[in-house]
C-alpha positions as CSV (number, residue, x, y, z in Angstrom):
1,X,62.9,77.8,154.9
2,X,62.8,80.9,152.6
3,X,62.1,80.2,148.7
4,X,65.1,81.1,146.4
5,X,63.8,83.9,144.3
6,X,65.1,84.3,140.1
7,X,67.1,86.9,139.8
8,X,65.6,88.2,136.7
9,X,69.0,90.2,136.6
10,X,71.3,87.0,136.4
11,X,68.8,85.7,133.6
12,X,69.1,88.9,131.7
13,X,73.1,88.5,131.3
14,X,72.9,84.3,130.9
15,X,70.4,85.4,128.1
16,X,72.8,88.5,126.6
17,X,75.4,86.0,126.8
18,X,73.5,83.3,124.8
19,X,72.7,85.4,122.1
20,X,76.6,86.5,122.6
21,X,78.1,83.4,121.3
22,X,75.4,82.5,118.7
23,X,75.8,85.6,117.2
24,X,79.9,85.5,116.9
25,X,79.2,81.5,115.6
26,X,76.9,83.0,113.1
27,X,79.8,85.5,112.2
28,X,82.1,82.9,112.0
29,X,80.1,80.9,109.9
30,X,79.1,83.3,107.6
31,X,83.1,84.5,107.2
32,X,84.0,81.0,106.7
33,X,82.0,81.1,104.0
34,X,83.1,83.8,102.3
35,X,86.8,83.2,102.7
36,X,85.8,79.7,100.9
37,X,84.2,81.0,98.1
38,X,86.2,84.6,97.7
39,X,89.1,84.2,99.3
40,X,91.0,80.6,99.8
41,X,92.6,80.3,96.0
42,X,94.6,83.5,97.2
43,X,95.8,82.1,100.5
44,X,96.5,78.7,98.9
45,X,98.3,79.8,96.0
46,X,100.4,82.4,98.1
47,X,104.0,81.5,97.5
48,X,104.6,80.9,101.2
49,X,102.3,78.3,101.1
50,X,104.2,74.7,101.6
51,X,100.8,73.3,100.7
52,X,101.1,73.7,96.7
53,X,104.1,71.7,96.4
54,X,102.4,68.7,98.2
55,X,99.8,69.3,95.3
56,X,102.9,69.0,92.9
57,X,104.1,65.9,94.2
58,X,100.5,63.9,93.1
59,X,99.4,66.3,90.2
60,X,101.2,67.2,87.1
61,X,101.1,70.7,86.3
62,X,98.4,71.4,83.1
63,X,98.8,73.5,80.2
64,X,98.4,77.2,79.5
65,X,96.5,77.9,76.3
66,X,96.1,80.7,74.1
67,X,92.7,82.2,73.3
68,X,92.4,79.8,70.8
69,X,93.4,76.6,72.3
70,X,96.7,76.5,71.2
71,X,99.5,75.1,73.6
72,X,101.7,77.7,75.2
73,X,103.1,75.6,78.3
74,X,103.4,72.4,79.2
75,X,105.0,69.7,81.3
76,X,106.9,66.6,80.1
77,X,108.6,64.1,81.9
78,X,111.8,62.7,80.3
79,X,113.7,59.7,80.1
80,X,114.9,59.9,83.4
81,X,111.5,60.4,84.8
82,X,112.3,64.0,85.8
83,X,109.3,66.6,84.8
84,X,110.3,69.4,82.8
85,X,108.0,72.9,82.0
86,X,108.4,73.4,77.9
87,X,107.5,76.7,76.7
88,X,106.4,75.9,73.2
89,X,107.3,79.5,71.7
90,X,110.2,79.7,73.8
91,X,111.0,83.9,74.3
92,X,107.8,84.9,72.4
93,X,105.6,84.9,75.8
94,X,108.1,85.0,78.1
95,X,107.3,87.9,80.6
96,X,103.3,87.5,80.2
97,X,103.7,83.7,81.0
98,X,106.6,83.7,83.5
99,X,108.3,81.3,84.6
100,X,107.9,78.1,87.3
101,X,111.4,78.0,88.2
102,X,113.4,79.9,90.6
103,X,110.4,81.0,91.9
104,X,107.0,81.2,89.7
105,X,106.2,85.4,88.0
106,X,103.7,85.7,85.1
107,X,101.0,83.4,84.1
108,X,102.6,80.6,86.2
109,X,102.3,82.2,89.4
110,X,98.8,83.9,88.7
111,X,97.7,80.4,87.7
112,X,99.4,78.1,89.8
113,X,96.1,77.0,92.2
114,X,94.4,76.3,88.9
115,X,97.7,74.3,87.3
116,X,97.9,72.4,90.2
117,X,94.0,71.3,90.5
118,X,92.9,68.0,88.9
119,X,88.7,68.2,88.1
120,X,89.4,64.7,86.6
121,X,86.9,61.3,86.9
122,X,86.9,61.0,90.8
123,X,86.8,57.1,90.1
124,X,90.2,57.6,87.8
125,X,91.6,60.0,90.3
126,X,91.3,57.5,93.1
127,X,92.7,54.7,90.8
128,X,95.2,57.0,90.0
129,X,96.3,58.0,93.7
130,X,96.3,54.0,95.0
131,X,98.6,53.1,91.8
132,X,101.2,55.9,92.6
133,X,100.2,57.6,89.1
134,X,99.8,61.6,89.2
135,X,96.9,62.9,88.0
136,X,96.6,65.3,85.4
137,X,96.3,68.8,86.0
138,X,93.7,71.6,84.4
139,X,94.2,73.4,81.6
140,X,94.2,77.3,82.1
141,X,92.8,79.1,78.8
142,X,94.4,83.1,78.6
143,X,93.3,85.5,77.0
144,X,96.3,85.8,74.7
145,X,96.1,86.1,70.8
146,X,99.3,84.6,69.1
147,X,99.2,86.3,66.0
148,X,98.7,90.0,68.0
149,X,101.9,89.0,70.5
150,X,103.6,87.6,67.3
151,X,103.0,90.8,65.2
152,X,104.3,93.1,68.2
153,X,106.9,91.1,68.4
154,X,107.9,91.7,65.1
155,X,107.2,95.0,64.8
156,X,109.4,96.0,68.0
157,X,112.1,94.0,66.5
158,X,115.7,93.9,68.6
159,X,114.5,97.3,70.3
160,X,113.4,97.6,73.9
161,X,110.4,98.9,75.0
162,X,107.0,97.3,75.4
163,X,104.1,96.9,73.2
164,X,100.2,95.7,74.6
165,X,97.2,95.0,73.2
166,X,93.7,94.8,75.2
167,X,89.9,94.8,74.3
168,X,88.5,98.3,76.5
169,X,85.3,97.3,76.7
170,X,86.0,93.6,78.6
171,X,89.5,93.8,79.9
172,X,91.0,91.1,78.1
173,X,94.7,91.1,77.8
174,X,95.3,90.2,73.9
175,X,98.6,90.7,73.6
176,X,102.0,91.9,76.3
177,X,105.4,92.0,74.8
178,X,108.4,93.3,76.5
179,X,112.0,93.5,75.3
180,X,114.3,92.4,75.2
181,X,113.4,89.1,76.7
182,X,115.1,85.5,77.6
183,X,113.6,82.0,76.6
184,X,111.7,80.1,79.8
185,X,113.1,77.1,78.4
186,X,116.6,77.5,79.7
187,X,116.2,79.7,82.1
188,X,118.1,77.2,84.9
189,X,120.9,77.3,82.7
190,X,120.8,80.9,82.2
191,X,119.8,82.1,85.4
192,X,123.0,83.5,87.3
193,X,123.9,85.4,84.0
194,X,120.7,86.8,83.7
195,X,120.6,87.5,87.4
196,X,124.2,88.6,87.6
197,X,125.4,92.1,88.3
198,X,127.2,92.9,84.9
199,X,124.5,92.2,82.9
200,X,122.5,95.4,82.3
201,X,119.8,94.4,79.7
202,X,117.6,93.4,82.4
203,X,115.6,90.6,80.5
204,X,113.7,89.3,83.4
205,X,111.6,92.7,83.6
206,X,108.4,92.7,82.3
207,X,108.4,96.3,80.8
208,X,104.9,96.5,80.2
209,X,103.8,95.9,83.5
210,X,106.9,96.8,85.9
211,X,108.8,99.7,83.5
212,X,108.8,103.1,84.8
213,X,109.2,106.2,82.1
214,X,108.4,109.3,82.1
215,X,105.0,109.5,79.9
216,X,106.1,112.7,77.6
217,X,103.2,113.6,75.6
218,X,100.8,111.1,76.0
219,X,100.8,112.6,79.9
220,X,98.7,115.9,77.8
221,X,96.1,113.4,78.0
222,X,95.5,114.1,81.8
223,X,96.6,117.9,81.5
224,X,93.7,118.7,78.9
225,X,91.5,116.8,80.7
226,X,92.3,118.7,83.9
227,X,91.7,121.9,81.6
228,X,88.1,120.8,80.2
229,X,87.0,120.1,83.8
230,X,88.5,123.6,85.0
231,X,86.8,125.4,82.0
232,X,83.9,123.2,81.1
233,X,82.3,125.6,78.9
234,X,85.6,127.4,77.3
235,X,87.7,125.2,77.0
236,X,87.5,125.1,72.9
237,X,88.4,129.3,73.4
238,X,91.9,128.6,74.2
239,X,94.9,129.6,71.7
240,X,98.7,129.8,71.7
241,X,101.0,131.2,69.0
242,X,104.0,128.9,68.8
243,X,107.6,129.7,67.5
244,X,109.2,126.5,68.6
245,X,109.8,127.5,72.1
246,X,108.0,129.1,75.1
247,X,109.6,131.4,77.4
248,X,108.4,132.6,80.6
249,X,111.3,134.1,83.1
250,X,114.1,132.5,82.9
251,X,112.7,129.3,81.5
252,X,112.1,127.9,78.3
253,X,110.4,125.2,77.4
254,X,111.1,124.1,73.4
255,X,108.4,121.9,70.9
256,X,110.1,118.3,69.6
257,X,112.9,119.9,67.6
258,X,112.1,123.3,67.8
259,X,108.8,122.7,65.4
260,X,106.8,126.0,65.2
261,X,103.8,125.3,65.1
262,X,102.2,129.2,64.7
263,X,98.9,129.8,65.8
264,X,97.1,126.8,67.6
265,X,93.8,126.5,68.5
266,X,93.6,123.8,71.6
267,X,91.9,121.3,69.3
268,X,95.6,121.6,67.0
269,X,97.6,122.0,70.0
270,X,96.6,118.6,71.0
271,X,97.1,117.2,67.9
272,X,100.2,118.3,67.3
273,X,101.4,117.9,70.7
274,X,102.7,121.1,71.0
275,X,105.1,121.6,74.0
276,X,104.8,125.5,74.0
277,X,100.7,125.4,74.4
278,X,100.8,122.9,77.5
279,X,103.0,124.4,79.6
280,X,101.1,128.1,79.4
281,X,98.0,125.8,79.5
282,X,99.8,124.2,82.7
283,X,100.6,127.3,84.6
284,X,96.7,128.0,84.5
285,X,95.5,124.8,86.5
286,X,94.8,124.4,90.2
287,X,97.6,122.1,91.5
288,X,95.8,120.4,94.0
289,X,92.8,119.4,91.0
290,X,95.2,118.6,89.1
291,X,97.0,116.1,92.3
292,X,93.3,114.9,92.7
293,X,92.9,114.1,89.0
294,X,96.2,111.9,89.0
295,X,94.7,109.9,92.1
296,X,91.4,109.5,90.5
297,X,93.7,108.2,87.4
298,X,95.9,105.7,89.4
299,X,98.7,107.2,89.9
300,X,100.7,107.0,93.0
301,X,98.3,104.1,94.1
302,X,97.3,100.2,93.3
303,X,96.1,99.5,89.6
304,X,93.9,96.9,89.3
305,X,96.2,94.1,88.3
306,X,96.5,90.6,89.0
307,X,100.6,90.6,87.4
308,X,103.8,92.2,89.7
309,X,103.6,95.7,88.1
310,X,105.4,99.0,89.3
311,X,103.2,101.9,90.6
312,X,103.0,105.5,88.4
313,X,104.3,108.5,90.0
314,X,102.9,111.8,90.3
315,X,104.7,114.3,92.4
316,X,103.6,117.8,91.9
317,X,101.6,119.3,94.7
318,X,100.7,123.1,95.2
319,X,103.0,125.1,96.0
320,X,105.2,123.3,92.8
321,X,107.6,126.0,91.4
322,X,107.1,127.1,87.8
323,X,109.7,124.8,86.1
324,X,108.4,121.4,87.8
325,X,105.0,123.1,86.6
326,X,106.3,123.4,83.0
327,X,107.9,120.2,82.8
328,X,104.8,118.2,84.3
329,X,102.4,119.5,82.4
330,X,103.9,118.0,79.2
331,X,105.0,115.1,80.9
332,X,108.5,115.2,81.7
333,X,110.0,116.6,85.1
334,X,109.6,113.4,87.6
335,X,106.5,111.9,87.2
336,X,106.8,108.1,86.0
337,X,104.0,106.0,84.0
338,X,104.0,101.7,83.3
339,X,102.9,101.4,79.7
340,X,99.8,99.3,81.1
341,X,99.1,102.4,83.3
342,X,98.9,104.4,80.4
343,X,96.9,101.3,78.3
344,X,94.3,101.2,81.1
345,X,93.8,105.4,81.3
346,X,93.5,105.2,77.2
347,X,90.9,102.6,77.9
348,X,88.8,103.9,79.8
349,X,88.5,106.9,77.2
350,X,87.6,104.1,74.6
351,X,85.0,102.9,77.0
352,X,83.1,105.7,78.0
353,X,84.8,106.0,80.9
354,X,84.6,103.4,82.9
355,X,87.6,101.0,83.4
356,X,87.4,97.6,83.3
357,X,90.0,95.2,85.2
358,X,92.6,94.1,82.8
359,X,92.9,90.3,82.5
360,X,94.4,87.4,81.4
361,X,92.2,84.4,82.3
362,X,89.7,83.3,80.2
363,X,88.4,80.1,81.8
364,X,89.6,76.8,83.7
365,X,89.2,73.2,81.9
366,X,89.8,69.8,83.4
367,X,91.8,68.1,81.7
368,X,89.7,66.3,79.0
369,X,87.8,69.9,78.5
370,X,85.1,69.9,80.9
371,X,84.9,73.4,81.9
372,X,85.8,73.9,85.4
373,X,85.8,77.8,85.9
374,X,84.7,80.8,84.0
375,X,86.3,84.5,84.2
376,X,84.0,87.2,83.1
377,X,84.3,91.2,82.5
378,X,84.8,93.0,85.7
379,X,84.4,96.7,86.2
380,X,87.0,98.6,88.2
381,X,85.1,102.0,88.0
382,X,85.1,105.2,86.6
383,X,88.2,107.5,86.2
384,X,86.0,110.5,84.2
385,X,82.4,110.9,82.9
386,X,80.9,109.8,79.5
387,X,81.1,113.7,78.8
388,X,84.6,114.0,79.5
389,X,86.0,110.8,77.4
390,X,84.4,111.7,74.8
391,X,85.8,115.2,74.3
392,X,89.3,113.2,75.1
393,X,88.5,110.7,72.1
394,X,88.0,113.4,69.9
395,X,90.6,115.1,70.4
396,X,92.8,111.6,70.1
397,X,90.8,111.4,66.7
398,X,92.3,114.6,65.5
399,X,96.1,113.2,66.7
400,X,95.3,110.8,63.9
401,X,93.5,112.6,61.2
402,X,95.4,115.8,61.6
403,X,98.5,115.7,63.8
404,X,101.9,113.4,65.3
405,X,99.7,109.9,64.9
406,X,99.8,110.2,61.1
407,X,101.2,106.9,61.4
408,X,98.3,105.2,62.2
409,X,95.8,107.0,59.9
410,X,94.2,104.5,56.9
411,X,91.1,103.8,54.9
412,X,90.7,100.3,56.6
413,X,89.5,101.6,60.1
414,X,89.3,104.5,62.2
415,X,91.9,104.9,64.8
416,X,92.6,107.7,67.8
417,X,95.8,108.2,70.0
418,X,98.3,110.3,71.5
419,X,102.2,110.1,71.0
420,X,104.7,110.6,73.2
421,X,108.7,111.9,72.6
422,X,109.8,111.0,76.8
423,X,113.2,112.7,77.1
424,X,115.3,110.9,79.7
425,X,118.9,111.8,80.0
426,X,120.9,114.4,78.4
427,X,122.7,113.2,75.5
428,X,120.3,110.5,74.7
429,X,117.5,110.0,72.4
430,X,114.1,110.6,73.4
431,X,111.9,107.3,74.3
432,X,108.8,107.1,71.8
433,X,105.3,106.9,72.6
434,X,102.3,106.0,71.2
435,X,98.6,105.2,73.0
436,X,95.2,104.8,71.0
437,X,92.7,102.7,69.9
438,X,90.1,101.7,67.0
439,X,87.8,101.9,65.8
440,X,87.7,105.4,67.1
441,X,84.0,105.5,67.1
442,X,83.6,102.0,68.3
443,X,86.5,101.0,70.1
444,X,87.3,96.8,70.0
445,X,91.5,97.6,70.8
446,X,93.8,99.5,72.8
447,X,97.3,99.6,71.3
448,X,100.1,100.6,74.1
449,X,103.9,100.9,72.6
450,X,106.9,102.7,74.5
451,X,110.4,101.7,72.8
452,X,113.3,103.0,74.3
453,X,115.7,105.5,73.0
454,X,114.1,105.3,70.0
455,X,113.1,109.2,69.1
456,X,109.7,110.4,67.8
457,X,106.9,108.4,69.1
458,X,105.0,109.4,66.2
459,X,107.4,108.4,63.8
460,X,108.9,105.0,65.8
461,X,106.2,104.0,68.2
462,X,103.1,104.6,65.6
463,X,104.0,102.0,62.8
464,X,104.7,99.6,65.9
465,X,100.9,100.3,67.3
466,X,99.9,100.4,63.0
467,X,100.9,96.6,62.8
468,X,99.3,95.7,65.3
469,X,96.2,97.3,64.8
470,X,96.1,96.2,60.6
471,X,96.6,92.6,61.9
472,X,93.8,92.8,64.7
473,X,91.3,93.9,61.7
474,X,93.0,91.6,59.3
475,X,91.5,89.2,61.4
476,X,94.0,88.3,64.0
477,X,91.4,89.5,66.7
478,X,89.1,86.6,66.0
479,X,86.2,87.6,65.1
């Protein structure tokens, strides 16, 4: 009888097939690792996920806190044993917080894994779960300064708009107001008037984040910085003489009510924002720099945001005609900006830069405040050079010390910015701008403030963005 001979053949392929499946159980492994640590919180606090409420039924929901401890939501359970969310300044936080009713937005929903965790004594949590007794949910710690959200409150008064506060060089969220607004605390009872077709206020929109206006002036911002990087070494060289209005065929493009401004060099033009300069400045850029520029500055795409927000909109391409040239270039025409779009592009100046991820988060506590988890500055990249921000911060300087942003100028700190008059619709008032921060030559704040139908963003949205800077250095910022 003949000896069976190996194929070697047949051992190659058992052997490729070996290495086959260790390798994918490696893969798998190594995946399941990551989604673990980098990825589960997001599926499990996804809103379709039946999961969380199961966590409700054994854990009651813990507190949000502002920066400083301070309660800004939590749950009680009443007489009749029914728990009940309590909002402790009621309308004050309401869009940055959010609700956990009728769905979760804000805070609540960006939160809810962590709300819904218990980290407390695994002896007193089992105690706990054989005795029928919930346990006690972590604390979430924001980023959120009362007296900055109350003073932009305040300062924005009964008018709607938006008004934000964040720290450029960190992120951090310090303050986001939006108005007008509703009060968390009876939103069940409120909720098919808010929600109801004739009600046109629309309280439930978080302005800062999810309002879309056209960015007016402070859009010059992106058009002299197209400029500089089209004529890096003559920019400085460029003039304008302005009457009030500049005519080129059969348009005409007029400064805020008709101001001449006479002979500007680019330096004043910024400053005083006038309309006549940009739009011959406009009619000299490449298009399709200036389309690239507006992607590298977020618009049209994802921002890096934990909370619902709308996306900016830039439109022009090449091949634009000369009037939707005109009109972008100072920031009219049909491009659309969120205020916390514009906060995060005025940010990035302040820093250099770079942009860091806005958040809201500061850490995660158990309960009886044994820290749990720890959120720290995250980088979302660069959106211009060193060089470049900081020929845009000094022209924002001269806004201040020379031009529309007057309104912000004092002794007590430095302070740079653009403003913004956004018209809208014929017939109505303009909405007003302003975007800056301080101090100018070591920036600690960005101030963001649109307020709707409001007029001169110099003269209504600069004392907002004033109050909220004197209060940050009056000591409101916490240091």
């Amino acid at each position: 009888m003949k000896k069976a001979v190996p194929n070697p053949n047949a051992n190659r392929s058992i052997l490729f097939v070996t290495y086959l499946m260790a390798g994918l159980f490696v893969c798998m492994m190594g995946y399941f690792g990551y989604f673990l640590q980098s990825r589960s919180e997001n599926v499990i606090n996804n809103s379709y996920n039946s999961r969380l409420d199961r966590f409700a039924d054994r854990i009651v929901r813990g507190e949000l806190l502002s920066s400083d401890g301070r309660v800004l939501a939590r749950t009680e359970e009443g007489e009749d044993g029914q728990e009940r969310r309590v909002y402790t300044y009621g309308s004050l936080f309401a869009h940055v917080i959010g609700y956990s009713d009728h769905g979760k937005t804000g805070l609540e929903a960006l939160a809810n894994f962590y709300l819904l965790s218990s980290h407390m004594n695994l002896a007193e949590q089992t105690i706990n779960e054989l005795s029928g007794v919930k346990n006690k949910g972590d604390h979430v710690i924001t980023t959120l300064n009362i007296e900055l959200q109350e003073t932009a409150a305040a300062a924005l008064g009964d008018r709607r708009g938006a008004v934000l506060a964040m720290e450029p060089d960190t992120g951090k969220i310090l303050a986001l107001v939006s108005n007008p607004g509703y009060d968390p605390n009876t939103l069940a009872q409120d909720w098919d008037r808010l929600i109801s077709e004739e009600n046109k206020e629309a309280q439930l929109l978080n302005r800062g984040t999810q309002g879309l206006y056209p960015p007016g002036s402070t859009f010059k911002i992106l058009t002299m910085l197209e400029y500089v990087r089209e004529h890096p070494a003559d920019w400085q060289e460029f003039t304008f003489d302005c009457d009030g209005a500049y005519e080129t065929g059969e348009y005409t493009i007029s400064c805020f009510h008709g101001n001449a401004h006479g002979h500007q060099n680019i330096t004043q033009a910024f400053a005083n924002s006038c309309n006549g300069a940009f739009a011959a400045l406009g009619q000299e850029l490449d298009l399709k720099e200036m389309n690239a520029l507006a992607k590298q500055l977020l618009f049209n795409g994802d921002l890096p945001l934990a909370l619902a927000y709308s996306k900016s909109s830039f439109t022009m391409n090449e091949g634009a005609d000369t009037w939707e040239i005109l009109q972008t270039s100072i920031g009219q025409g049909n491009t659309q900006m969120t205020p916390i779009h514009n906060a995060m592009i005025t940010a990035a100046i302040a820093n250099g830069g770079v942009l860091m991820k806005p958040y809201l988060i500061e850490r995660v506590e158990s309960a009886v405040g044994e820290e749990i988890k720890r959120f720290l500055p995250e980088s979302a990249g660069s959106l211009m050079t060193a060089e470049e921000a900081e020929v845009m911060a000094g022209l924002m300087r001269q806004v201040v010390t020379e031009g529309t942003g007057s309104a912000v100028r004092t002794d007590a700190y430095t302070a740079a910015g653009k403003t913004g008059s956004a018209e809208f619709e014929t017939g109505k008032e303009t909405h007003a701008w302003f975007t800056g921060f301080a101090p100018a030559e070591n920036p600690k704040i960005v101030v963001t403030v649109v307020v709707e139908e409001s007029g001169s963003g110099g003269q209504v949205a600069g004392p907002v963005a004033r109050s909220v800077l004197d209060a940050y250095f009056a000591g409101a910022g916490g240091d």
